[in-house]
Jmol script that loads the backbone (N, CA, C; Angstrom):
load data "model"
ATOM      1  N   UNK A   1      64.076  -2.205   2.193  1.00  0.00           N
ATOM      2  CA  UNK A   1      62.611  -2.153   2.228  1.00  0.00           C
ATOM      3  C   UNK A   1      62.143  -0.836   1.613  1.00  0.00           C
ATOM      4  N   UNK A   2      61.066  -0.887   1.351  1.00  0.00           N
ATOM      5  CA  UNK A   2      60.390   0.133   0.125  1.00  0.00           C
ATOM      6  C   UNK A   2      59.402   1.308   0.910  1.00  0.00           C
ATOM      7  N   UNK A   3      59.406   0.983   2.128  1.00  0.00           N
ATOM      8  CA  UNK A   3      58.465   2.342   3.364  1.00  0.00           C
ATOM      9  C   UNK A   3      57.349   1.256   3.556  1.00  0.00           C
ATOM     10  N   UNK A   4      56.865   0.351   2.389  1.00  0.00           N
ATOM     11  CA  UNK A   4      55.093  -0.035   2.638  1.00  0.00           C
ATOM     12  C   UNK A   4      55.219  -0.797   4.418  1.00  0.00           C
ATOM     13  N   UNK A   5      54.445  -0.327   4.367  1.00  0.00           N
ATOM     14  CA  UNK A   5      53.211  -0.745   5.826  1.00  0.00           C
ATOM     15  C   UNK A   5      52.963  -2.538   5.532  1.00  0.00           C
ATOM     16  N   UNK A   6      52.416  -2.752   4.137  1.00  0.00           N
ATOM     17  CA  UNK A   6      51.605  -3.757   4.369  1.00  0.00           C
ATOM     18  C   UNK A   6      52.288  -4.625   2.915  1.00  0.00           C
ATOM     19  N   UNK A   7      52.507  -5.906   2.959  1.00  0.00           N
ATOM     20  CA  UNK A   7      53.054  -7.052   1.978  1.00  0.00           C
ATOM     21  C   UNK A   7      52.032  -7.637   1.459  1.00  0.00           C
ATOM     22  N   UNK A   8      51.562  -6.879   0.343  1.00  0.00           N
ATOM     23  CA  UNK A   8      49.922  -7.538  -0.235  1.00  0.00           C
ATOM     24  C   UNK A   8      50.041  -7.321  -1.569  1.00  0.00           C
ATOM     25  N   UNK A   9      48.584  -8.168  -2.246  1.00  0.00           N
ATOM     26  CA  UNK A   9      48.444  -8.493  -3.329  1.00  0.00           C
ATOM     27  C   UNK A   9      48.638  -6.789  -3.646  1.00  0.00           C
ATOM     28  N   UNK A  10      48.772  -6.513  -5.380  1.00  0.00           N
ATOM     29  CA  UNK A  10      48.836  -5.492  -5.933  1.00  0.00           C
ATOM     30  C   UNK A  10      47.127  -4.426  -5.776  1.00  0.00           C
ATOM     31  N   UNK A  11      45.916  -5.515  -5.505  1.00  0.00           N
ATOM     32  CA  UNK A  11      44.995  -5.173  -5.663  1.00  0.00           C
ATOM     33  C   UNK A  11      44.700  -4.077  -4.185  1.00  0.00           C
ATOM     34  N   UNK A  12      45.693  -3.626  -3.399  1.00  0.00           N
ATOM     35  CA  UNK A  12      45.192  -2.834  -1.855  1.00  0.00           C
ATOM     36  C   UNK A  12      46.767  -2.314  -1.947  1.00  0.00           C
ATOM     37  N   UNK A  13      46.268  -1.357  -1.252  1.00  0.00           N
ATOM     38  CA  UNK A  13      47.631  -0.038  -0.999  1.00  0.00           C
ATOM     39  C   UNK A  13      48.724  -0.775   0.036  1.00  0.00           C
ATOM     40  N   UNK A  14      49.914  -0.365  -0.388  1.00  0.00           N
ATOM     41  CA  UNK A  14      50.698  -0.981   0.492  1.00  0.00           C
ATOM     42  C   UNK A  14      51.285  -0.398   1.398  1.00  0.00           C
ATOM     43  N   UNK A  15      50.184   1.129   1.511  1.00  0.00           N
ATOM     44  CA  UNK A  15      50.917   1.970   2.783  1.00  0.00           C
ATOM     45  C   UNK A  15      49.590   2.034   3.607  1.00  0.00           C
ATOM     46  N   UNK A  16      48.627   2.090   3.187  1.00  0.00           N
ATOM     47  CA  UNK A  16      47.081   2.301   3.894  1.00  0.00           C
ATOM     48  C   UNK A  16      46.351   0.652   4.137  1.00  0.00           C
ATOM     49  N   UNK A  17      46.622  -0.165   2.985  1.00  0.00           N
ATOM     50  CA  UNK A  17      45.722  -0.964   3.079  1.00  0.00           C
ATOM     51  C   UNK A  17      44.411  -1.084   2.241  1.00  0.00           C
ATOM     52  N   UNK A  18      43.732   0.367   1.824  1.00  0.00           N
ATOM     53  CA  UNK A  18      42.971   0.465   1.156  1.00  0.00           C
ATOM     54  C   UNK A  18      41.991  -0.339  -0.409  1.00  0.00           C
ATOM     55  N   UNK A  19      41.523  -0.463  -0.686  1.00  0.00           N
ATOM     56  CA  UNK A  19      41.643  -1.470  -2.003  1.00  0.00           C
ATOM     57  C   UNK A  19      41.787   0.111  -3.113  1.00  0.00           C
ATOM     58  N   UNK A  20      42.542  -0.461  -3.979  1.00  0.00           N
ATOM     59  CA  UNK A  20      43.259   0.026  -5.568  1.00  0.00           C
ATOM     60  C   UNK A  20      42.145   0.160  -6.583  1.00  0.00           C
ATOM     61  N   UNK A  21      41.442   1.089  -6.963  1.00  0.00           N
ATOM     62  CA  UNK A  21      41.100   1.322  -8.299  1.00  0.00           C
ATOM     63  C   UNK A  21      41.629   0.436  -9.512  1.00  0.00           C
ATOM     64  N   UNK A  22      40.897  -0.493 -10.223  1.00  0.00           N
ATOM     65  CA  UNK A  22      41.438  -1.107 -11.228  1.00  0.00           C
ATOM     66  C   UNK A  22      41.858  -0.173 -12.260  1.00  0.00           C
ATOM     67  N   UNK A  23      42.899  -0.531 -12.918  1.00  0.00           N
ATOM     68  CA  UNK A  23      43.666   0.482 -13.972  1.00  0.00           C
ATOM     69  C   UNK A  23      42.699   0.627 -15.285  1.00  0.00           C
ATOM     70  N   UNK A  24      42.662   2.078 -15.927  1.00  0.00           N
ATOM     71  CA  UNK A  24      42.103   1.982 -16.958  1.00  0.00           C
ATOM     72  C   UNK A  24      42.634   3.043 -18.030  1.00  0.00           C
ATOM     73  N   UNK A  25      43.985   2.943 -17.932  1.00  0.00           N
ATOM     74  CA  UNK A  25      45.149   3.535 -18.726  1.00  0.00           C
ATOM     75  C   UNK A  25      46.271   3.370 -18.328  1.00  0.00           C
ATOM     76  N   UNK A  26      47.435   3.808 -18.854  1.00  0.00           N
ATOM     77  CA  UNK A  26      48.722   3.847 -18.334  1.00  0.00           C
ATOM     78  C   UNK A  26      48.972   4.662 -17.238  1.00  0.00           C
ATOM     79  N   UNK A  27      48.341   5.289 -16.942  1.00  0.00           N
ATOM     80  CA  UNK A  27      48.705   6.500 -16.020  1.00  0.00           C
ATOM     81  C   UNK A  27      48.932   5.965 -14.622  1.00  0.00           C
ATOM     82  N   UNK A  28      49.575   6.249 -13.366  1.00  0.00           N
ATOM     83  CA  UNK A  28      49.553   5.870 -12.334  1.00  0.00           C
ATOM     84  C   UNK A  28      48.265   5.314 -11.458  1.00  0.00           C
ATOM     85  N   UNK A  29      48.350   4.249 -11.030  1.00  0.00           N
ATOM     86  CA  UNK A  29      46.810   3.752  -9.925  1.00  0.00           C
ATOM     87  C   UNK A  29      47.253   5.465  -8.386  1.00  0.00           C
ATOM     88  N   UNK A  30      46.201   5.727  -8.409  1.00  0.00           N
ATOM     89  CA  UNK A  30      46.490   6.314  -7.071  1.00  0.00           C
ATOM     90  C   UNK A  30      45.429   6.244  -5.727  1.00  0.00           C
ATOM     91  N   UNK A  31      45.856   5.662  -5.113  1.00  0.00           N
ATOM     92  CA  UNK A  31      44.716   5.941  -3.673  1.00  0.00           C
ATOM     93  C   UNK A  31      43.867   6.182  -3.726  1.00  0.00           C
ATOM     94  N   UNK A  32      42.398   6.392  -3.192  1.00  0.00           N
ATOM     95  CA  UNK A  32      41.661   7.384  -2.642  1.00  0.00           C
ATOM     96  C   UNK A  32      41.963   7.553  -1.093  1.00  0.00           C
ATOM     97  N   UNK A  33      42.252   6.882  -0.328  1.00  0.00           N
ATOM     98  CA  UNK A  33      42.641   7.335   0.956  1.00  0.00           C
ATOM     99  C   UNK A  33      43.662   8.172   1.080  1.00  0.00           C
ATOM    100  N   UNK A  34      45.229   7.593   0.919  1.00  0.00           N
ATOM    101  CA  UNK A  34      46.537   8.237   1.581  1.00  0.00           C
ATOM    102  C   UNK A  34      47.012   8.571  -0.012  1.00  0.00           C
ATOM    103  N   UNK A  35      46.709   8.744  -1.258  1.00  0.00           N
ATOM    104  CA  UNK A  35      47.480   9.572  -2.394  1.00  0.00           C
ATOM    105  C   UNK A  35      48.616   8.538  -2.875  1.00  0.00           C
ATOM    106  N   UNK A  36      48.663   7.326  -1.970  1.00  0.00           N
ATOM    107  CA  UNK A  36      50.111   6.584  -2.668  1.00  0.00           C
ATOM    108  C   UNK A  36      49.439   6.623  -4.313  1.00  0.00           C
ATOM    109  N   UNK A  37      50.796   6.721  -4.712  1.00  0.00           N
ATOM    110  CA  UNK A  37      50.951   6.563  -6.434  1.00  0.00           C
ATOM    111  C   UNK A  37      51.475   4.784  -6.852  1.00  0.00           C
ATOM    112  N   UNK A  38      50.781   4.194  -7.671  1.00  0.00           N
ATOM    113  CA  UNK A  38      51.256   2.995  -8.307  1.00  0.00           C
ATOM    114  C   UNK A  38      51.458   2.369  -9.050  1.00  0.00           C
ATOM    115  N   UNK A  39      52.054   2.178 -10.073  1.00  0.00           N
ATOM    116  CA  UNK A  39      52.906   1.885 -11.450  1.00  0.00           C
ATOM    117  C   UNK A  39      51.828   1.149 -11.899  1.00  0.00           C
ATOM    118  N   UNK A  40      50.939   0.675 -13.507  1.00  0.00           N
ATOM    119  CA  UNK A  40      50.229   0.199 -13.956  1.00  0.00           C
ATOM    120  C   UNK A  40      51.012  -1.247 -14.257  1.00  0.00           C
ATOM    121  N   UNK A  41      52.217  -1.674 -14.456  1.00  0.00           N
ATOM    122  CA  UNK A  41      53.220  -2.527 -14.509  1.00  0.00           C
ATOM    123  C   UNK A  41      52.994  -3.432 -13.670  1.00  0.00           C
ATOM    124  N   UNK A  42      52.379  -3.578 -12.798  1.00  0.00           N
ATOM    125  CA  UNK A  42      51.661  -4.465 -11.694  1.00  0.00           C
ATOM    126  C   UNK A  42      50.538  -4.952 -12.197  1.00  0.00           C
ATOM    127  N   UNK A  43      49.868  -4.613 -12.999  1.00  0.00           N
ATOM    128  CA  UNK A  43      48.631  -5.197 -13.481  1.00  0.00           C
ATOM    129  C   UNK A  43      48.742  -6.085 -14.661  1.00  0.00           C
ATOM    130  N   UNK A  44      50.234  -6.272 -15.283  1.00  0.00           N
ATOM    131  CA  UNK A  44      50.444  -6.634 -16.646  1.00  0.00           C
ATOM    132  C   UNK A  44      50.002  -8.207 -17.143  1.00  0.00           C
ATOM    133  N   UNK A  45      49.584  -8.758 -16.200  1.00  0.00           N
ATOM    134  CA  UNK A  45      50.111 -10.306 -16.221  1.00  0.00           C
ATOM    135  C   UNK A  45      48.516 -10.848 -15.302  1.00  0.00           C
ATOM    136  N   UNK A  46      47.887  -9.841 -14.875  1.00  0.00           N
ATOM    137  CA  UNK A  46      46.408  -9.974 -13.899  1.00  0.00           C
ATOM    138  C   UNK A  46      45.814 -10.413 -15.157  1.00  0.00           C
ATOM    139  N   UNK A  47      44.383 -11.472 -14.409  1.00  0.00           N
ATOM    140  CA  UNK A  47      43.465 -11.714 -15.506  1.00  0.00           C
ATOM    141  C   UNK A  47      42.595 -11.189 -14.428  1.00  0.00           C
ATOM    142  N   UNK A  48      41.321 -10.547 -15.153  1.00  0.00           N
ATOM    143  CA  UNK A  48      40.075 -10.331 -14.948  1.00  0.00           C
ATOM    144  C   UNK A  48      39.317 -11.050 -14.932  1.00  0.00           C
ATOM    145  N   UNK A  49      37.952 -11.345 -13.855  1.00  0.00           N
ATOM    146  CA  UNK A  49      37.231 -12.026 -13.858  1.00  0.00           C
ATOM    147  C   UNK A  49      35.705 -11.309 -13.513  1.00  0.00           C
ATOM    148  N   UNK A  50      34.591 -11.870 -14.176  1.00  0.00           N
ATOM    149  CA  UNK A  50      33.800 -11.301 -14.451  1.00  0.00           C
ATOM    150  C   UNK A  50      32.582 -12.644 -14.015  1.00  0.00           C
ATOM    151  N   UNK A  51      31.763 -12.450 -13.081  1.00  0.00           N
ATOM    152  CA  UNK A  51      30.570 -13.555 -12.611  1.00  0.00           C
ATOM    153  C   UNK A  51      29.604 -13.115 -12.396  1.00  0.00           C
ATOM    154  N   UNK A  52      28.827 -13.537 -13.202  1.00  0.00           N
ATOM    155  CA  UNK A  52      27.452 -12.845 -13.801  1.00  0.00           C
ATOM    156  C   UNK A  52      26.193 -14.144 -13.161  1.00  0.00           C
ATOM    157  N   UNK A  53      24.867 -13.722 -11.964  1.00  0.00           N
ATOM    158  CA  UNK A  53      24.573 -14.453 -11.648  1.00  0.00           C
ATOM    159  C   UNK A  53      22.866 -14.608 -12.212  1.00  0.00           C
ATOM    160  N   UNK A  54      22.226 -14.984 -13.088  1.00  0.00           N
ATOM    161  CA  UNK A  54      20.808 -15.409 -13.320  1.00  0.00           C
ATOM    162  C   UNK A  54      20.049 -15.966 -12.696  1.00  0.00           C
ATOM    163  N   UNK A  55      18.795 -14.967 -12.246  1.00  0.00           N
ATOM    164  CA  UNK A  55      18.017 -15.809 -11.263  1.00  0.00           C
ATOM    165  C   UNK A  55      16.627 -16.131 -12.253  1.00  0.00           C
ATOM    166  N   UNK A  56      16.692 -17.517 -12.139  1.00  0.00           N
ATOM    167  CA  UNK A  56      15.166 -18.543 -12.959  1.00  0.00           C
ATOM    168  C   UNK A  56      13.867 -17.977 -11.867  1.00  0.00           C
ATOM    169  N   UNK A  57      13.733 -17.707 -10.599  1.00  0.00           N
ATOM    170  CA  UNK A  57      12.893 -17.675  -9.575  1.00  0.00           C
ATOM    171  C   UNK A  57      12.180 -16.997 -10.215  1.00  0.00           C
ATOM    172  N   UNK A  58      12.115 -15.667 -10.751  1.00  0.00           N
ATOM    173  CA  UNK A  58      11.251 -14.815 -11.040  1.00  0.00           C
ATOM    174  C   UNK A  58      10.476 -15.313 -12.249  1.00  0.00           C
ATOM    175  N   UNK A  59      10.752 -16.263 -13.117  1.00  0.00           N
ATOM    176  CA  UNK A  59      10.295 -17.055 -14.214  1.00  0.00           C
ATOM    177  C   UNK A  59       9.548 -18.131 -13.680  1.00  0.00           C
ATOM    178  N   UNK A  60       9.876 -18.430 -12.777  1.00  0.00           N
ATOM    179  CA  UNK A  60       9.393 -19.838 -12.091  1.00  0.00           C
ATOM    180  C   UNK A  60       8.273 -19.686 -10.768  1.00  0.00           C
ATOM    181  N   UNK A  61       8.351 -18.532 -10.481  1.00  0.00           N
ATOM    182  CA  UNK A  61       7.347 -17.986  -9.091  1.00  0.00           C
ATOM    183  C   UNK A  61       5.978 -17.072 -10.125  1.00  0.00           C
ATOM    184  N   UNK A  62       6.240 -17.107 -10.906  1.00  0.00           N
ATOM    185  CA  UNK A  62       5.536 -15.770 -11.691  1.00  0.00           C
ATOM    186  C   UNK A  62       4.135 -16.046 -11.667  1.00  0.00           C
ATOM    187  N   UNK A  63       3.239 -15.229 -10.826  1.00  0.00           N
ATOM    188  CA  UNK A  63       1.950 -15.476 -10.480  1.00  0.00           C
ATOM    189  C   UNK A  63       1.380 -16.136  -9.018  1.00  0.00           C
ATOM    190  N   UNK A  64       2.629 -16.426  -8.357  1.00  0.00           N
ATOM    191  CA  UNK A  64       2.804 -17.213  -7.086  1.00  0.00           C
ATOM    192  C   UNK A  64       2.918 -15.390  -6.522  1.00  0.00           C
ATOM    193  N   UNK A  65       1.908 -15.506  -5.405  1.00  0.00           N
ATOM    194  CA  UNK A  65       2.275 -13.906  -4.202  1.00  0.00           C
ATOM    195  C   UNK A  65       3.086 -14.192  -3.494  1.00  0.00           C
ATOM    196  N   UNK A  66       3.866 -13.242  -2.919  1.00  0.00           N
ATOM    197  CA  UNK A  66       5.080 -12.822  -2.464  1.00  0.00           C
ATOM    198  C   UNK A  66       4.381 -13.672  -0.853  1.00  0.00           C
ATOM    199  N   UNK A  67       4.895 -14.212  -0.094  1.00  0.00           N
ATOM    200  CA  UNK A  67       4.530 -15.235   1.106  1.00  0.00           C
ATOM    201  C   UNK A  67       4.725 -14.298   2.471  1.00  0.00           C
ATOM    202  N   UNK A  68       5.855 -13.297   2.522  1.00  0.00           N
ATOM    203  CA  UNK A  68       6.363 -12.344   3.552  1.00  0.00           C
ATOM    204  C   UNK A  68       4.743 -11.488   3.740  1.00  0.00           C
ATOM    205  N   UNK A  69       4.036 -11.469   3.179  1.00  0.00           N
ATOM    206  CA  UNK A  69       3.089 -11.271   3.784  1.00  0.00           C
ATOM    207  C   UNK A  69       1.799 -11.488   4.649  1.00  0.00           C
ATOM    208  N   UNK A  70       2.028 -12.718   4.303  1.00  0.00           N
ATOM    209  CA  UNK A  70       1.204 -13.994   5.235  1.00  0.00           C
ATOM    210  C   UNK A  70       1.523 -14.290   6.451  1.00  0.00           C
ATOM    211  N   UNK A  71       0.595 -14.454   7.239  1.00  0.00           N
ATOM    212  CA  UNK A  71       0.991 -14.354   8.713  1.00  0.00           C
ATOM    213  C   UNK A  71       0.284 -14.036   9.550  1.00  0.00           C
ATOM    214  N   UNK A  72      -0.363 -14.000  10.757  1.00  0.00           N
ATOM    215  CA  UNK A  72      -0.904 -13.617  11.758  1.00  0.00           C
ATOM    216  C   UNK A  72      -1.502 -12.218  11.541  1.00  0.00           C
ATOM    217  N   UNK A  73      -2.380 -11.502  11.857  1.00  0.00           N
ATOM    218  CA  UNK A  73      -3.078 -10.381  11.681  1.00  0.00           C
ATOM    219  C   UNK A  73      -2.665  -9.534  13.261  1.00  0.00           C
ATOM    220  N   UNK A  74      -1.985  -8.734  13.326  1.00  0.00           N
ATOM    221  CA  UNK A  74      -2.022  -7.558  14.554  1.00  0.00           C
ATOM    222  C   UNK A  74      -2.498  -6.154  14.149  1.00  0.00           C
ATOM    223  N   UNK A  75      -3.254  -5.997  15.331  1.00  0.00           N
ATOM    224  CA  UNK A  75      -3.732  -4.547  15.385  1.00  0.00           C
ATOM    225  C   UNK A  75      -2.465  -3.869  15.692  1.00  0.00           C
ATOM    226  N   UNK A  76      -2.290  -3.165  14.096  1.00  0.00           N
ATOM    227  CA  UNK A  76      -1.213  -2.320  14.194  1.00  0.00           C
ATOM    228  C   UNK A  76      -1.205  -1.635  13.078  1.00  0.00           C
ATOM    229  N   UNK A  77      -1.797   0.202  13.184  1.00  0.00           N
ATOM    230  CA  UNK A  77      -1.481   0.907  12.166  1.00  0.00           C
ATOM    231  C   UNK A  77      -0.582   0.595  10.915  1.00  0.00           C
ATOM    232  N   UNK A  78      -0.623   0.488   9.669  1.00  0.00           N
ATOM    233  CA  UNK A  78       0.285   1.012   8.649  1.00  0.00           C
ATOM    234  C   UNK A  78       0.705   2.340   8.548  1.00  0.00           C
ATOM    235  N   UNK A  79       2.142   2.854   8.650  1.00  0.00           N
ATOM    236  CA  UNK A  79       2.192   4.229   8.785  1.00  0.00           C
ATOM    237  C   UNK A  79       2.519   4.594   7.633  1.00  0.00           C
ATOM    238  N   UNK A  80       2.608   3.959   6.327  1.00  0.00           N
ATOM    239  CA  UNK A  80       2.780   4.191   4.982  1.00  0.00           C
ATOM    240  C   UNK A  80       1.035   4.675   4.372  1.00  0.00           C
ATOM    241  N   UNK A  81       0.338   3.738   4.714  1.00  0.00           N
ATOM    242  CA  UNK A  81      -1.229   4.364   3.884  1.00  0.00           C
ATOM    243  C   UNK A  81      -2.388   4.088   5.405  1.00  0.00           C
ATOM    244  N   UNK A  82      -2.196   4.108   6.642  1.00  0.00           N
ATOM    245  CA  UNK A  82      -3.060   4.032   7.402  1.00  0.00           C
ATOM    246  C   UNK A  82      -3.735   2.921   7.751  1.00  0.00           C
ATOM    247  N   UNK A  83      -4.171   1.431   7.068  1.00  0.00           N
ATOM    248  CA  UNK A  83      -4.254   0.487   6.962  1.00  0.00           C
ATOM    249  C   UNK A  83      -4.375   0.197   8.729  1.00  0.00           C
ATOM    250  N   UNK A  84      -5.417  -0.476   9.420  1.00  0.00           N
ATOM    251  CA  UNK A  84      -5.618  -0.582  10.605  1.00  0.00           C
ATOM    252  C   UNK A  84      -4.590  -1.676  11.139  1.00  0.00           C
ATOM    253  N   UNK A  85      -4.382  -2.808  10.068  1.00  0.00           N
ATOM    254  CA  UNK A  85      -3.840  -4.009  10.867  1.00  0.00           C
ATOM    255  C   UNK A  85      -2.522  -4.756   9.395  1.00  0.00           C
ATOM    256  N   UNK A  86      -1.607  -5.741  10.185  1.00  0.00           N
ATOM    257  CA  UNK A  86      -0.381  -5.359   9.231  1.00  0.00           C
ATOM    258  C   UNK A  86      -0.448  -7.246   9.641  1.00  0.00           C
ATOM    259  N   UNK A  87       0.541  -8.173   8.713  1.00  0.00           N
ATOM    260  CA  UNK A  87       1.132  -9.354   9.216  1.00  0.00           C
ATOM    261  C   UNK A  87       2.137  -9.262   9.780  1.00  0.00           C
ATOM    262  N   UNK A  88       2.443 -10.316  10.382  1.00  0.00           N
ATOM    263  CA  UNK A  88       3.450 -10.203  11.032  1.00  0.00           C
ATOM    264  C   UNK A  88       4.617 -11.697  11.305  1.00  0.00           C
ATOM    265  N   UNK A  89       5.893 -11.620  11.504  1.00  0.00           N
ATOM    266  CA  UNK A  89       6.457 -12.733  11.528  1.00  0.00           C
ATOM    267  C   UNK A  89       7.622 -12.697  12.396  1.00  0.00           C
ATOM    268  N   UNK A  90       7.978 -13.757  12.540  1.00  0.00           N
ATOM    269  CA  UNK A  90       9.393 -13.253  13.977  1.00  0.00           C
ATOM    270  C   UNK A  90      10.362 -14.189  13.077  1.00  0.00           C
ATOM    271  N   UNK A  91      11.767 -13.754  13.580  1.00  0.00           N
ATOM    272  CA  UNK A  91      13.202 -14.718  13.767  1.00  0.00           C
ATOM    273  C   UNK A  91      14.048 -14.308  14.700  1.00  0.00           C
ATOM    274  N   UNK A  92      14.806 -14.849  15.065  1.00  0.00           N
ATOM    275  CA  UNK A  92      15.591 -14.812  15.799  1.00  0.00           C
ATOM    276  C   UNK A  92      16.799 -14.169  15.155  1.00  0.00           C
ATOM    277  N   UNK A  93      17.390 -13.260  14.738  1.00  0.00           N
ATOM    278  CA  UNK A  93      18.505 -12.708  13.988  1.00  0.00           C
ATOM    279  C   UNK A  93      19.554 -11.983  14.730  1.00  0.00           C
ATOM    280  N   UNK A  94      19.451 -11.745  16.231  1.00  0.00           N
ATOM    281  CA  UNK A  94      20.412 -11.427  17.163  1.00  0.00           C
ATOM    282  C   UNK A  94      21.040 -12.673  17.642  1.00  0.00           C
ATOM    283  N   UNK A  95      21.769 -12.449  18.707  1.00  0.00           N
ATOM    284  CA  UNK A  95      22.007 -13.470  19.445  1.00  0.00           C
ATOM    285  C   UNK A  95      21.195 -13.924  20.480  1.00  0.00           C
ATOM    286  N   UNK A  96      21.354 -15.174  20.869  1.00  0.00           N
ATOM    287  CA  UNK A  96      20.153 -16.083  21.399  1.00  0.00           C
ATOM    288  C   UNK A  96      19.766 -15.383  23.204  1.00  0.00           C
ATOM    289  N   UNK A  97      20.309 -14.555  23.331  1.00  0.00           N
ATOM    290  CA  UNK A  97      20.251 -13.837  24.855  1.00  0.00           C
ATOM    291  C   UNK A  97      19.421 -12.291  24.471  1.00  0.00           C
ATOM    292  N   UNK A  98      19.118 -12.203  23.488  1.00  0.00           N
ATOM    293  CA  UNK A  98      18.066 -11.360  23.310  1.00  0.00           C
ATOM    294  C   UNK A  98      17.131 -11.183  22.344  1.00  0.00           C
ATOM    295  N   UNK A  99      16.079 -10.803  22.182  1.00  0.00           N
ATOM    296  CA  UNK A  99      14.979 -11.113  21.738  1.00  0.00           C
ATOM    297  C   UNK A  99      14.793 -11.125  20.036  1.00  0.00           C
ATOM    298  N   UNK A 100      13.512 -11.639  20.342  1.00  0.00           N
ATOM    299  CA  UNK A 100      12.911 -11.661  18.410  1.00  0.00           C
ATOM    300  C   UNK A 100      13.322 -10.475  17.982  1.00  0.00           C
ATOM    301  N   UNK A 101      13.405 -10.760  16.419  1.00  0.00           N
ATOM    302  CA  UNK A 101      12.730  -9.367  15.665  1.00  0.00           C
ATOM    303  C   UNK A 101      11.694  -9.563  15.191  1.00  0.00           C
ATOM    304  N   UNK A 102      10.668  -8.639  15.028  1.00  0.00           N
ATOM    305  CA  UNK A 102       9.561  -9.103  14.183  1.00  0.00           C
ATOM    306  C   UNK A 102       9.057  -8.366  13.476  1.00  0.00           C
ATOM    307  N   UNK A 103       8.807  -8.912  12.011  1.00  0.00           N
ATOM    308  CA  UNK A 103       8.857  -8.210  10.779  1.00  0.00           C
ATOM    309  C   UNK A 103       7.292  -8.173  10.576  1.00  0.00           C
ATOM    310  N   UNK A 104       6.556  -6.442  10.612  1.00  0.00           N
ATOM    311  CA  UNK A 104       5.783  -6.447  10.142  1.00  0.00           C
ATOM    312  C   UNK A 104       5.433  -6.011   8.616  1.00  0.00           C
ATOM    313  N   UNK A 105       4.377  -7.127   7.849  1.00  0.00           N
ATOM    314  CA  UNK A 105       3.658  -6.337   5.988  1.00  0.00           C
ATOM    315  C   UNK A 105       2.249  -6.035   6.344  1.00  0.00           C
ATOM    316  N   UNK A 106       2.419  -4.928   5.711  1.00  0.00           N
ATOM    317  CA  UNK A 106       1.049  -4.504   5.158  1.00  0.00           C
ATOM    318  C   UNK A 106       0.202  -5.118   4.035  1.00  0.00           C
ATOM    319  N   UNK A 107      -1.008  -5.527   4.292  1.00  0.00           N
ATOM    320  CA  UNK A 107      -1.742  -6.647   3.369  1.00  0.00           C
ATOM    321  C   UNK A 107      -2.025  -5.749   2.465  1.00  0.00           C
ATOM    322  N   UNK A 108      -2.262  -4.521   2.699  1.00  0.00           N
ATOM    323  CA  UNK A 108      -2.982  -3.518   1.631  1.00  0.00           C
ATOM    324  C   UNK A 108      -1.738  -2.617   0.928  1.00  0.00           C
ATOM    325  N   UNK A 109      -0.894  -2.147   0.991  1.00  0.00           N
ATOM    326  CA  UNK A 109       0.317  -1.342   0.436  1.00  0.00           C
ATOM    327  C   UNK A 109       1.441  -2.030  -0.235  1.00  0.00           C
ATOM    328  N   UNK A 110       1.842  -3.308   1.291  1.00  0.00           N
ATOM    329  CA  UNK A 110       3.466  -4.148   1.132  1.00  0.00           C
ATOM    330  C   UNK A 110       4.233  -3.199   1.955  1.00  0.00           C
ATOM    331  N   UNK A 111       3.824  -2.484   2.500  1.00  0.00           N
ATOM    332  CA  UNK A 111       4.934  -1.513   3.610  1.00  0.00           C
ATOM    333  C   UNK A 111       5.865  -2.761   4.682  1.00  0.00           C
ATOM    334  N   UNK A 112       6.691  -2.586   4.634  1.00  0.00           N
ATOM    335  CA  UNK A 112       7.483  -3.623   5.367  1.00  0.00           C
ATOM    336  C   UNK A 112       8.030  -2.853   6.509  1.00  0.00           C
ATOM    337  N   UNK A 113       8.039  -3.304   7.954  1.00  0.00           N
ATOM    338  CA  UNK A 113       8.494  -2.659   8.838  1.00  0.00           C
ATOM    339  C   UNK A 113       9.214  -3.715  10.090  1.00  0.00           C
ATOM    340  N   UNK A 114      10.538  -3.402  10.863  1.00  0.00           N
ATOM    341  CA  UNK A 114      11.113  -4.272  11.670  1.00  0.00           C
ATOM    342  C   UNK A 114      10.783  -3.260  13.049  1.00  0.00           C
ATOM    343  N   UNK A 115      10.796  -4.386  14.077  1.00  0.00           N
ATOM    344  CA  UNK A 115      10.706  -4.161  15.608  1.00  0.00           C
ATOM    345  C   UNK A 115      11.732  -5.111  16.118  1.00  0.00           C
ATOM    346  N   UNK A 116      12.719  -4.586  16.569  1.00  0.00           N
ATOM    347  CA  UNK A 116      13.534  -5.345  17.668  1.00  0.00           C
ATOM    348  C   UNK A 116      13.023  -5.682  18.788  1.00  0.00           C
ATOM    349  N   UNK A 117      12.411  -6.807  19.361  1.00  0.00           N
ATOM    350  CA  UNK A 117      11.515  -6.858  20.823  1.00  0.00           C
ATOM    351  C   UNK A 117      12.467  -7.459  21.999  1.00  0.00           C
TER     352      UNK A 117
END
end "model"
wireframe off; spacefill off
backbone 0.3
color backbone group
């Protein structure tokens, strides 16, 4: 056996675990965590993959207002520009044994602000 800690792809350290700097010469891959050193000879035969994602929405919403601001009116300072009263909206994003969050916008700025309740 070779000392490594861990039996993994070439892409993570095999004494830390860490993920590997992709190679961009011959020179040794080395760590940023624990300094292991690693032969570029491991990469010889890897293909690269590259996924590039286009979003149409912004072409397709264009002139449509942003909706996160719509909502119920509470008396509640904006602490970004002073603004007396903000919208407001809830979800549930914890677990079901404790409470809303609720996301307040500002109609006049867009200041966005969360309350855990």
């Amino acid at each position: 056996m070779d000392g490594s800690l861990f039996c993994c792809d070439s892409s993570f350290c095999p004494h830390c675990g860490s993920i590997l700097p992709l190679p961009n010469s011959k020179k040794p891959i080395v760590c940023p965590l624990c300094s292991f050193k690693q032969d570029t000879s491991a990469y010889e035969n890897k293909v690269e993959y590259t996924v590039k994602y286009f979003s149409l929405a912004k072409k397709r919403d264009k002139g449509v207002q942003e909706s996160s601001g719509d909502g119920p009116l509470a008396d509640r300072k904006c602490p970004q520009c002073g603004n007396d009263e903000m919208t407001y909206t809830t979800q549930q994003t914890r677990s079901a044994d404790e409470g809303q969050t609720v996301f307040y916008t500002c109609p006049k700025c867009k200041f966005k602000e969360t309350e855990n309740s």
